[in-house]
DRENFI-871872 format. One record per residue (C-alpha): residue in one letter; z, x, y. Coordinates in pm, whole numbers. Last residue first. Layout:
% DRENFI-871872
code | up | east | north
a | Z | X | Y .
...
END
This chain:
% DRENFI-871872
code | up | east | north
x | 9675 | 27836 | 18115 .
x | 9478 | 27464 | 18210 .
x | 9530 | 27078 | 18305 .
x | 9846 | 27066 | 18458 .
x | 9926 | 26849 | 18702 .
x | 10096 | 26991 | 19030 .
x | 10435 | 26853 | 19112 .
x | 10499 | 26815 | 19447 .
x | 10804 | 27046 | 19618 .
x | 11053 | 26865 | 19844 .
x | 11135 | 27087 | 20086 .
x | 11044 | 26933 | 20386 .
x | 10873 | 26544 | 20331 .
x | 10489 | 26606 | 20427 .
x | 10524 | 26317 | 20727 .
x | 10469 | 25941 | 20676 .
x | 10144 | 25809 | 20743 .
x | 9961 | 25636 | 21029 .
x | 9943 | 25962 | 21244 .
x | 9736 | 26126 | 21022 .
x | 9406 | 25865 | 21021 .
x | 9258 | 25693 | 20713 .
x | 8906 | 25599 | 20658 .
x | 8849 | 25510 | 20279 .
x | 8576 | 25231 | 20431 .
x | 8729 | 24938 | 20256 .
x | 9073 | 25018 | 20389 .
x | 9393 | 24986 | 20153 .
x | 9689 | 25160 | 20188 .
x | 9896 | 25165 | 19864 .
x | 10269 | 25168 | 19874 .
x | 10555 | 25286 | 19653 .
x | 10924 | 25314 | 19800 .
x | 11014 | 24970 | 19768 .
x | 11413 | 24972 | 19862 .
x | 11375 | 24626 | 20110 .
x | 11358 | 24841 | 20435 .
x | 11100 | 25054 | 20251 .
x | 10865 | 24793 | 20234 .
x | 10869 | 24671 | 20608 .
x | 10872 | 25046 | 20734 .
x | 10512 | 25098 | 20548 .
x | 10445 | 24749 | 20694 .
x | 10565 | 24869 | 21044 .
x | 10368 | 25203 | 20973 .
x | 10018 | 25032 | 20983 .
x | 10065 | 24825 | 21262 .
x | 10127 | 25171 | 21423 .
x | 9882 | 25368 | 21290 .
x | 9665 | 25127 | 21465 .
x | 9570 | 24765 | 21343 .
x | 9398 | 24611 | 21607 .
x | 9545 | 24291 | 21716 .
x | 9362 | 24022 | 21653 .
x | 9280 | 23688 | 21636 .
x | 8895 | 23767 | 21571 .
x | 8953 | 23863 | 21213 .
x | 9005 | 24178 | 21055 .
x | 9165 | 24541 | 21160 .
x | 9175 | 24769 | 20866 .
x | 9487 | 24932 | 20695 .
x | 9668 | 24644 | 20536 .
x | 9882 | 24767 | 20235 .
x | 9888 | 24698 | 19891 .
x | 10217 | 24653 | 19767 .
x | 10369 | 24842 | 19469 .
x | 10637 | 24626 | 19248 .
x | 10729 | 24775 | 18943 .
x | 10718 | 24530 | 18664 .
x | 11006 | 24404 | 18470 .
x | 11119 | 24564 | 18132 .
x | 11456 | 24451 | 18197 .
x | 11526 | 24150 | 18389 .
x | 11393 | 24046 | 18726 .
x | 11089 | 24045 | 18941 .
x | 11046 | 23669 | 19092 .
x | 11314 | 23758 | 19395 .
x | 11138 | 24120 | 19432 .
x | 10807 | 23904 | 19505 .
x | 10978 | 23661 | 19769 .
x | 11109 | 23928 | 19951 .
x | 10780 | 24086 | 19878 .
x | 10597 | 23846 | 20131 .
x | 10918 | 23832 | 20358 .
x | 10880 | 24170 | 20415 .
x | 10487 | 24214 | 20475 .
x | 10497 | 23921 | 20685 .
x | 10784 | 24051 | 20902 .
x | 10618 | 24383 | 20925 .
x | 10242 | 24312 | 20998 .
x | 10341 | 24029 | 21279 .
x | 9991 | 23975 | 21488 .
x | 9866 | 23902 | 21148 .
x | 10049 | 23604 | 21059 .
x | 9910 | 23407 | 21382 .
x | 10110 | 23117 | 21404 .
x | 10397 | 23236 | 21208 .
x | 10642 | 23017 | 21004 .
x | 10574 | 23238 | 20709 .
x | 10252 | 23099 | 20691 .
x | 10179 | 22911 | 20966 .
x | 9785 | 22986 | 21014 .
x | 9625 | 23146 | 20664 .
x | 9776 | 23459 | 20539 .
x | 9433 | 23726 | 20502 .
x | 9525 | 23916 | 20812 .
x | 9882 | 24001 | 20773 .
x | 9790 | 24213 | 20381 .
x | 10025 | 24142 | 20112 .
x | 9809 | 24269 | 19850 .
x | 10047 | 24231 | 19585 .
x | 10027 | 24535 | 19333 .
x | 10164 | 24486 | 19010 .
x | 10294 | 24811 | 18790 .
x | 10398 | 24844 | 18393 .
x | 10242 | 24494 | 18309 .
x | 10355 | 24257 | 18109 .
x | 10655 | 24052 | 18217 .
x | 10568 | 24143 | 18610 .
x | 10252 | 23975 | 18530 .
x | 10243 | 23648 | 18387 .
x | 10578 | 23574 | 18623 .
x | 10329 | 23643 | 18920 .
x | 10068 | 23325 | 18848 .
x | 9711 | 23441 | 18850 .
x | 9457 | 23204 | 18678 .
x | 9214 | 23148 | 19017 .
x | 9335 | 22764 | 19101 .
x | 9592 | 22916 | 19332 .
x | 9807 | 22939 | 19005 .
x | 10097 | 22749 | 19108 .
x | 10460 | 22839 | 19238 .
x | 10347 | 22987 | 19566 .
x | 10556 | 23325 | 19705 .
x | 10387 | 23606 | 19490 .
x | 10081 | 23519 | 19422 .
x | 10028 | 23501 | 19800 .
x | 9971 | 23857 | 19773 .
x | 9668 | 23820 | 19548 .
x | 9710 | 23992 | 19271 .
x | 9637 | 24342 | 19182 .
x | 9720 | 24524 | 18803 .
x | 9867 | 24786 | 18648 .
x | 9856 | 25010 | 18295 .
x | 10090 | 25315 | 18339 .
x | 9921 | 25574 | 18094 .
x | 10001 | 25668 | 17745 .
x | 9642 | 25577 | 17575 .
x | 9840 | 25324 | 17352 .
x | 9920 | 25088 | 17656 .
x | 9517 | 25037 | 17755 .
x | 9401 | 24763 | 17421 .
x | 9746 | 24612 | 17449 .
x | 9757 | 24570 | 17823 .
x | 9402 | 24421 | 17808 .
x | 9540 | 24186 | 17510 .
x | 9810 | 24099 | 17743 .
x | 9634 | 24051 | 18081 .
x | 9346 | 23824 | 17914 .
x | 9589 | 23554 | 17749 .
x | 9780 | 23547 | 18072 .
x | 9433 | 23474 | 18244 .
x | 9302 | 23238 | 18023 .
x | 9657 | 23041 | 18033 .
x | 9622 | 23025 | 18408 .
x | 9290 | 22913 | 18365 .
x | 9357 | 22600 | 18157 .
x | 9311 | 22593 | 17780 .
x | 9236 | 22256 | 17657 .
x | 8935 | 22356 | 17397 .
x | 8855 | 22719 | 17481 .
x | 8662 | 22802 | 17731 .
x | 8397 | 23126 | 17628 .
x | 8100 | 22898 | 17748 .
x | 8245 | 22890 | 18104 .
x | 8057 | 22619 | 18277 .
x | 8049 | 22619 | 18722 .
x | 7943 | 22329 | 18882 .
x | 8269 | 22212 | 18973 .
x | 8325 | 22549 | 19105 .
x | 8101 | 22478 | 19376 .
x | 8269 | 22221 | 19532 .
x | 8614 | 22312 | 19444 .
x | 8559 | 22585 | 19721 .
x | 8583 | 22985 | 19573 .
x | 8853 | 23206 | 19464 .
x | 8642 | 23304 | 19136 .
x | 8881 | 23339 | 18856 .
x | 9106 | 23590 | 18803 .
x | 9187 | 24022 | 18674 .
x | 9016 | 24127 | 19016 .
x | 9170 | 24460 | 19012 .
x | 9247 | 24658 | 18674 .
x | 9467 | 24945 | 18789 .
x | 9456 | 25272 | 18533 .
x | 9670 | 25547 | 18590 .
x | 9657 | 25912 | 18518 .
x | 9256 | 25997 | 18585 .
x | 9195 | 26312 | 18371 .
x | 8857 | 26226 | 18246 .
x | 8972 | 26138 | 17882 .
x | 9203 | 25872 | 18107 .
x | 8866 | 25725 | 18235 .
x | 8700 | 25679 | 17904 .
x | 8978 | 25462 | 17788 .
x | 8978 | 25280 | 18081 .
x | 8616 | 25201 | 18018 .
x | 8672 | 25083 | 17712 .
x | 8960 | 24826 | 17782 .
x | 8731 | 24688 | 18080 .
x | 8430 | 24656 | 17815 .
x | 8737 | 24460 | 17600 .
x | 8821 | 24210 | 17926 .
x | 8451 | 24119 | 17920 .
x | 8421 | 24065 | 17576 .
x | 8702 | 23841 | 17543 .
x | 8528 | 23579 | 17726 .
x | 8769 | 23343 | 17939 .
x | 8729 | 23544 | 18203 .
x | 8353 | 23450 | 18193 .
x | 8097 | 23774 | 18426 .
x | 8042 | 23655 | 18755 .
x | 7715 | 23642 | 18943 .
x | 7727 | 23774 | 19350 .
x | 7509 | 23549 | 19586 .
x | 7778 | 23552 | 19879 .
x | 7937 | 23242 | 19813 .
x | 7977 | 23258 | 19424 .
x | 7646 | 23245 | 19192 .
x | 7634 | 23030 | 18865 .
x | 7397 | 23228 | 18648 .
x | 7113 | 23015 | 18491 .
x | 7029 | 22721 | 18310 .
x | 7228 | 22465 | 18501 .
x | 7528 | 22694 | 18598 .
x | 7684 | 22932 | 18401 .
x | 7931 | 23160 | 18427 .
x | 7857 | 23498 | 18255 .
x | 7921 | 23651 | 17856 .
x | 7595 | 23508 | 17722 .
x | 7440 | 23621 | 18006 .
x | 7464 | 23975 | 17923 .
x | 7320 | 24210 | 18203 .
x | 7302 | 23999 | 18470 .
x | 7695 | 23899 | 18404 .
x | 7766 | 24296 | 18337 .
x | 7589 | 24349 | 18650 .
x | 7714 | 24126 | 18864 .
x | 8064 | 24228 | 18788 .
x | 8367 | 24001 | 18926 .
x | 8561 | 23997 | 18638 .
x | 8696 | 24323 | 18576 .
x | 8719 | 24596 | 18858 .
x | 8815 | 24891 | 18749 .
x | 9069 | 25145 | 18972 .
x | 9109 | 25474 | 18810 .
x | 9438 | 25654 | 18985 .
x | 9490 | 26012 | 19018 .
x | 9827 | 26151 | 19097 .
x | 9747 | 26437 | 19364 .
x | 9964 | 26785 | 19315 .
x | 9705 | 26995 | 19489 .
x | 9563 | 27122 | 19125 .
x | 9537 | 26766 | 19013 .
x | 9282 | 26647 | 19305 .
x | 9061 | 26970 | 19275 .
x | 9073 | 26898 | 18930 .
x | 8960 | 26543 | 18945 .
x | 8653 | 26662 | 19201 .
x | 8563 | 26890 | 18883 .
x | 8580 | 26624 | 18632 .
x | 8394 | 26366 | 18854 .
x | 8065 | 26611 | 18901 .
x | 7777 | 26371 | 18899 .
x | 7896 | 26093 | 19200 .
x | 7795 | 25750 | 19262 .
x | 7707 | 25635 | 18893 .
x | 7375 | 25411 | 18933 .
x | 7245 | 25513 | 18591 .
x | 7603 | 25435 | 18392 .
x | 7609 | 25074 | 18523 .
x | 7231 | 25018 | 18376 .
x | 7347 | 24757 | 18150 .
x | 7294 | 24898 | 17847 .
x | 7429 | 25212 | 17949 .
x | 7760 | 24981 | 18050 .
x | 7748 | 24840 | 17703 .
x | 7722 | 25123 | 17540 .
x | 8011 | 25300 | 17697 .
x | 7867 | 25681 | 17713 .
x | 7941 | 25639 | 18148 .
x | 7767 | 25850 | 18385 .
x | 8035 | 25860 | 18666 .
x | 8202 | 25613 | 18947 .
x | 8030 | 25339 | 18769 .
x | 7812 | 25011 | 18954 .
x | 7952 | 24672 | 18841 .
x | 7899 | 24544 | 19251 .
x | 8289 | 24444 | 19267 .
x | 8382 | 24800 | 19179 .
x | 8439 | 25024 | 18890 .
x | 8575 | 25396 | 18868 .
x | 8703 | 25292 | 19241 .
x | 8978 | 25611 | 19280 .
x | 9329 | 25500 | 19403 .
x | 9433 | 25827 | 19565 .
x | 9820 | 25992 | 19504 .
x | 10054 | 26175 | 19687 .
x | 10062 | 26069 | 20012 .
x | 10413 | 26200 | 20186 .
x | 10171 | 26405 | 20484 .
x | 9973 | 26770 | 20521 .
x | 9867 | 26763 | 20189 .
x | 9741 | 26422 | 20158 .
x | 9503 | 26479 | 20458 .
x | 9415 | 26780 | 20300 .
x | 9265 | 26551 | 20037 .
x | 9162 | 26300 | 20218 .
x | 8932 | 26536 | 20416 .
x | 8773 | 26689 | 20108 .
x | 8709 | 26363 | 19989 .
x | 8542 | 26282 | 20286 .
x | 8314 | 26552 | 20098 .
x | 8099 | 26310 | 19910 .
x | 8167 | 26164 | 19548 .
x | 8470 | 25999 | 19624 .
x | 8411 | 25838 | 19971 .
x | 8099 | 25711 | 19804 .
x | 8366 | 25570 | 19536 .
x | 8572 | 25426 | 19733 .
x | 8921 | 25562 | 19776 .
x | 9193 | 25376 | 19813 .
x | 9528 | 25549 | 19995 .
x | 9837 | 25605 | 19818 .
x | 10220 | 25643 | 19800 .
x | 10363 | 25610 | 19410 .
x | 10748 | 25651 | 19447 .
x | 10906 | 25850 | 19151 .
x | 10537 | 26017 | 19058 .
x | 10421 | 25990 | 18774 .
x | 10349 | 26308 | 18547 .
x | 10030 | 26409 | 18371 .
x | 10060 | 26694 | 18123 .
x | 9683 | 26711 | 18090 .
x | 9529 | 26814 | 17783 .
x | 9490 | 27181 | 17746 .
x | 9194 | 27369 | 17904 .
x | 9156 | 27778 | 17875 .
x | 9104 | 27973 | 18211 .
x | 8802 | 28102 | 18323 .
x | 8641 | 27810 | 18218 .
x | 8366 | 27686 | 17950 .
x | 8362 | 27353 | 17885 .
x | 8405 | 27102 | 17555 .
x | 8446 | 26744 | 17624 .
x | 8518 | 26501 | 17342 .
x | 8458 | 26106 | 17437 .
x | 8602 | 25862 | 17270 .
x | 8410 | 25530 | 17244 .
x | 8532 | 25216 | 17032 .
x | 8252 | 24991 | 16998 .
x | 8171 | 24671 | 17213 .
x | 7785 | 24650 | 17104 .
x | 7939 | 24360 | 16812 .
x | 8067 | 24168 | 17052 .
x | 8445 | 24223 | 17110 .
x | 8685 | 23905 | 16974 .
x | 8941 | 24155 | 16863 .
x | 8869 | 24350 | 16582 .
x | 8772 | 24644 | 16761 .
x | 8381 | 24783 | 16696 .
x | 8364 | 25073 | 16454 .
x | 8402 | 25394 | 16523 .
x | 8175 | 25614 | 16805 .
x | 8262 | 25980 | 16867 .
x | 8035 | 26170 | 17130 .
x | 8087 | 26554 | 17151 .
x | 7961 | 26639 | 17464 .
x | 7905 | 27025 | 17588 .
x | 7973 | 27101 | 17929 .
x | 7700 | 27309 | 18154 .
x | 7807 | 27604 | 18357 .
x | 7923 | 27672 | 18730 .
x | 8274 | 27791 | 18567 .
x | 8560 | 27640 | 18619 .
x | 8931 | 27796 | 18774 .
x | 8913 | 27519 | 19064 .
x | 8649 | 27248 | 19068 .
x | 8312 | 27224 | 18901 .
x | 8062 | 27281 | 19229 .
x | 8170 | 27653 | 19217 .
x | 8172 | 27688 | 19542 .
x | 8292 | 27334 | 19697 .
x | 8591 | 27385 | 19460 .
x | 8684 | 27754 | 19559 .
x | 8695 | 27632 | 19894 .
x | 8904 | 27329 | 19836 .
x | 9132 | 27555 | 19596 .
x | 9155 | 27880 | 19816 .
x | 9279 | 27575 | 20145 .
x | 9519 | 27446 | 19900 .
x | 9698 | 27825 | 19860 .
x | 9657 | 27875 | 20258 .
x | 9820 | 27489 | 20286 .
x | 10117 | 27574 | 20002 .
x | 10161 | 27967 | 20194 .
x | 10234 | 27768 | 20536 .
x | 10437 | 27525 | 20391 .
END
């Protein structure tokens, strides 16, 4: 252990150095762009296929990366200021000294802003490649593979300001212009192929980074009052078909586009996806996904159950019987072969006035609440990437982690 933390200590250092991660040279890469023909399937005609060729000059000579998955995926999110800055650094050791072995990495969030310059035309168009949050991804995604850290690209699909500023002809409408949710944000038309294709492009461009999974977050309709979605027009709609349908229509030819890059594709749903029988009026029912995708993630978190669910007055105040009897009801949904792993996302922020405040301990009851029913794979979730040791399970003794590898 000693030796592994001196060895990860060289590759941090070595890594805030060079400015291009471990074994690379300070020196500029040379692009090859590729772009074919746009996809036959329903993309605009700006929604061509992108692969992106990088050529750099190392000490050591790049292969393509052997990634491999981990048995039992245990996380922590990442935003992407979190990414680009050096609380990286922190999370990183952090995961060295405990049982995380992999970061969920925002490539996309809710505000359509890009972890990296992106070459997807539509997202230069758009202006999500100029406000990128960090200029040296590949090197910060070495760093993460040489200490044995599965990298996960999260992408937010179809809550995207941008994208629905960008190219109205793919946003909800209202009256002449956008329709706007609660907060002011625009929203880009599940129901428009378009959108879910962009997604499909960006992943693409994510695995040629080095990131090993992709998680597509936000894969719904607005959750907002009837009374404003009444007002809201979908010009993609097709004639009679509901949002649920949408939705399922959406995941599969997403899946389809991602499955041939050889990564897990997955996706979040709301936790109480997983124990109501309807749609929640957003599209996401959890047979849709467990029969499609390689991964779901419930995000069972206490504080967003409303008063008596579960029988409990104040869900939140009770992180590990929610947490259980949410994916009791989710592993009683997931059957047959071929069925999705389950990997719950994880309350690690306090919210609400009815607290308590969740500690490491409120924290390790739902860790404790999985495991009790055999799921092993977790992701904590805190908007602000803030994470403290004494939440997560220790470094298990003698069980080596496998280090990606990306060059001989």
């Amino acid at each position: 252990m000693r030796l592994r933390r001196l060895v990860g200590g060289l590759v941090l250092g070595a890594a805030l150095g060079l400015s291009r991660g471990p074994f690379v040279q300070n020196r500029r890469a040379e692009q090859r762009l590729v772009v074919e023909p746009p996809a036959r399937l329903g993309a605009a005609a700006d929604q061509s296929r992108v692969s992106l060729g990088v050529t750099e000059f190392r000490f050591m000579r790049r292969r393509p990366f052997e990634f491999t998955r981990p048995s039992a995926v245990k996380a922590l999110y990442v935003n992407a200021w979190a990414f680009g800055s050096n609380r990286l650094w922190q999370l990183v050791r952090l995961a060295d000294s405990s049982d995380v072995n992999a970061l969920v990495v925002d490539v996309k969030d809710d505000t359509g802003c890009l972890l990296y310059r992106s070459t997807v035309h539509t997202a230069r168009v758009i202006g999500a490649a100029a406000c990128a949050r960090t200029a040296d991804v590949r090197a910060r995604l070495d760093t993460l593979h040489a200490h044995g850290i599965y990298a996960i690209a999260r992408i937010v699909v179809a809550k995207d300001p941008l994208l629905a500023e960008g190219k109205p002809a793919w946003s909800v409408r209202e009256g002449g212009g956008l329709w706007r949710d609660r907060i002011g944000s625009a929203w880009v038309d599940a129901y428009n192929d378009s959108v879910w294709v962009y997604s499909a492009e960006l992943a693409r461009e994510t695995v040629a980074l080095g990131f090993e999974e992709v998680q597509f977050d936000y894969v719904r309709f607005p959750d907002e009052p009837r009374s404003r979605m009444v007002k809201a027009v979908f010009p993609a709609r097709r004639k009679g078909e509901s949002p649920r349908e949408a939705v399922r229509r959406q995941v599969q030819l997403l899946t389809g586009l991602v499955k041939p890059l050889g990564v897990p594709v997955t996706f979040d749903v709301f936790g109480l996806t997983a124990s109501t029988t309807g749609d929640l009026g957003i599209g996401q029912v959890w047979e849709d996904f467990v029969d499609v995708a390689d991964v779901v993630l419930p995000m069972v978190y206490p504080s967003h159950y409303t008063r008596g669910a579960f029988g409990f007055r104040r869900p939140n105040a009770h992180p590990y019987n929610v947490v259980r009897l949410a994916l009791i009801d989710a592993l009683a949904r997931t059957h047959g072969r071929g069925a999705a792993q389950i990997r719950p996302y994880l309350q690690a922020f306090t919210l609400g006035r009815h607290r308590p405040r969740y500690t490491s301990y409120e924290i390790r009851e739902q860790i404790r609440a999985a495991n009790d029913l055999g799921i092993e794979s977790w992701v904590l979730w805190n908007p602000r990437s803030v994470y403290h040791r004494a939440a997560l399970p220790p470094y298990p003794l003698g069980v080596p982690r496998a280090v990606t590898s990306g060059a001989e």
